[in-house]
N, C-alpha and C positions, 0 to 999 in steps of 0.2 A: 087210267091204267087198266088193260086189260087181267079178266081176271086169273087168266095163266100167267104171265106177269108177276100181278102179286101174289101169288102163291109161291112162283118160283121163289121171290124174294123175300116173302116170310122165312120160308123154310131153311133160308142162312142167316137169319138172325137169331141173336145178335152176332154180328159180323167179325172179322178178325180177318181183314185185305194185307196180302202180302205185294208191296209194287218190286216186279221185276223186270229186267233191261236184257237179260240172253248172257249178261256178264257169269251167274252163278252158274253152277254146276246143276243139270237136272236134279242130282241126287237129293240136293240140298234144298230144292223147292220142294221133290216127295216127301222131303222130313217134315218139313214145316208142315205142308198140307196132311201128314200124317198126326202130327202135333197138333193140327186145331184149327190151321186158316184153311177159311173156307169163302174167298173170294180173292179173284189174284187181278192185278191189274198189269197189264204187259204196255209197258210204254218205252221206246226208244224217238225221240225228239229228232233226231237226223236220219232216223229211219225212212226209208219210203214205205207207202203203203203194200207192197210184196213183200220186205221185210219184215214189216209191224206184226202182216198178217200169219206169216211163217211162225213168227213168234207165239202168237196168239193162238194157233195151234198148235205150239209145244205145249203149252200151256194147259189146254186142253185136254192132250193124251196126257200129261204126268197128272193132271186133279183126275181123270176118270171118272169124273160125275162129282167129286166130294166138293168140288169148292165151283162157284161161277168164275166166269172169265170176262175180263171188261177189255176192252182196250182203249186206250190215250189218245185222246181228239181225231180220231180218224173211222168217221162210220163207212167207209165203206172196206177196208181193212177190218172191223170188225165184221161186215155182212161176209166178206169174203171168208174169213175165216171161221165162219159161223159159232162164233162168239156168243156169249150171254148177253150182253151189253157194250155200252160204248161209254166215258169216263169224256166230257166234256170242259177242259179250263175257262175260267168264268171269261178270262177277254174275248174268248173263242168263240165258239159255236151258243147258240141257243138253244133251248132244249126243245122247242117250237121246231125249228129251223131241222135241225136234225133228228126230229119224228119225219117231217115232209120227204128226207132226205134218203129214211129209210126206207120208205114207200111199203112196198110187199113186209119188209122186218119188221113186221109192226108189234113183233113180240119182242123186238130189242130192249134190252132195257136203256135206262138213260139215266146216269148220273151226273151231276153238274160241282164243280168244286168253288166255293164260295169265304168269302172272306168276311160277311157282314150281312145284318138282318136283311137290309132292301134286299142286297144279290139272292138271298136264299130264299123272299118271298117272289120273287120275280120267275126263280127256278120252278117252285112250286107252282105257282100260278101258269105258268106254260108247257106242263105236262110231264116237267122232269119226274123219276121216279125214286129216286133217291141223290141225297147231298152229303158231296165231302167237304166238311165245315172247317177249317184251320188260320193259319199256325194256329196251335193252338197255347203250345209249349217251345220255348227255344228250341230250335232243330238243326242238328247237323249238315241235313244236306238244307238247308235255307241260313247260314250263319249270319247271326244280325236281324235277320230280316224281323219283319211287326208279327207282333202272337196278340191274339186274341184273349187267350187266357180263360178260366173256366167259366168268366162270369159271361164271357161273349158266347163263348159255346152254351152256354144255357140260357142267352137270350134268342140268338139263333134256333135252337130246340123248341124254345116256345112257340117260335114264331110259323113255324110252318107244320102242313100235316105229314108229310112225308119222312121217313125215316133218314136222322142224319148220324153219321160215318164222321170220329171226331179223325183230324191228323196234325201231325205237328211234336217229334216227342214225346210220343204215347210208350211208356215202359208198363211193365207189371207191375212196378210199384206206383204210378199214379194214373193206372185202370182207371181206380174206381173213382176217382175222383169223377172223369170223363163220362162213366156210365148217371152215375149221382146227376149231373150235371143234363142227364136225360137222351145222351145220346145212343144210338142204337149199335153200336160198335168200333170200332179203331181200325187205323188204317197205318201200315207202320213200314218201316224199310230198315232203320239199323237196328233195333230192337231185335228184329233175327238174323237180315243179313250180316252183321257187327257183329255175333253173338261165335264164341268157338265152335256149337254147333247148334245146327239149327230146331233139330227135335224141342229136346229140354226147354228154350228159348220159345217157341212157338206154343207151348204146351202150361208155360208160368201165363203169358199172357191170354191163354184161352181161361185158364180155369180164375183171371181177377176178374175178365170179363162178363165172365158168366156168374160168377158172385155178385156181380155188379148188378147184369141184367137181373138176378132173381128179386132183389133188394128193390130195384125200383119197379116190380111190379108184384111186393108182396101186399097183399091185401090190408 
């Protein structure tokens, strides 16, 4: 990792990622990003990469520096829209493969989303720069699907050097478990998109966060 890079990426942790689809209203992303998140992930799956990147800089002008900008499996929709980073699904890309990919972006960042020790040391080991670690917690937009649970997310935590980003029904009330558990921040979608409004909502979950974060690095 370059070390503009990890500066960039220190300097928003601990993390609070809001994933957005172009469905919300601007307003309600400003809130949020005015409440606390300060990393947005813009992903639409049937998007093409003009759309994505369209997206990705809406994204952009409403954070105005306060929060990074990733976007979902598509580096070059991220280059395009001169994004912070790009947000890699573990079936997907590598995080090797999409450093090569960005050639010249080589200050892209690169997150890889993982399910399980190997996948997170394999990330780490190939240059990713940060991991979204999950299910973590039964999740609404994943109904049924396998959670990992606090104890996987803190073997994951162990396992590698790079900062991991828990997901999976992450509320304010069970932050702190996820930070305890050694993670570097949450990643969330109904926790404020669900929420009647987005401020208050984005602003409970910053401040368990950061209760969290202090606790696992009180001396």
């Amino acid at each position: 990792m370059t070390a503009d890079r990890r500066q960039r990426l220190r300097a928003h942790l601990p993390a609070l990622m809001l994933l957005i689809d172009g469905s919300r209203a601007d307003a309600e992303i400003a809130a949020a990003v005015d409440g606390g998140v300060n990393m947005l992930q813009a992903r639409a799956p049937e998007a093409s990469t003009v759309r994505l990147a369209d997206l990705a800089s809406d994204a952009r002008a409403i954070a105005a520096g306060r929060a990074l900008v990733l976007v979902h499996g598509d580096v070059d929709a991220a280059l395009w829209a001169e994004a912070d980073g790009v947000h890699l699904p573990e079936a997907a890309w590598t995080a090797r493969l999409a450093r090569v990919r960005a050639g010249a972006g080589g200050a892209l960042l690169i997150s890889c989303a993982v399910h399980g020790v190997e996948a997170a040391r394999r990330a780490d080991a190939e240059g990713a720069d940060l991991i979204v670690a999950g299910t973590v917690f039964p999740s609404a937009s994943h109904p049924g699907g396998a959670t990992i649970g606090i104890d996987g997310l803190r073997e994951i935590c162990a396992a590698v050097r790079i900062p991991v980003i828990a997901i999976g029904g992450v509320t304010a009330a069970n932050a702190g478990e996820v930070m305890q558990a050694g993670a570097s921040g949450a990643a969330v979608i109904g926790a404020i998109r669900g929420a009647p409004d987005a401020l208050p909502a984005a602003e409970a979950l910053r401040a368990a966060i950061d209760a969290g974060f202090r606790r696992q690095n009180a001396p």
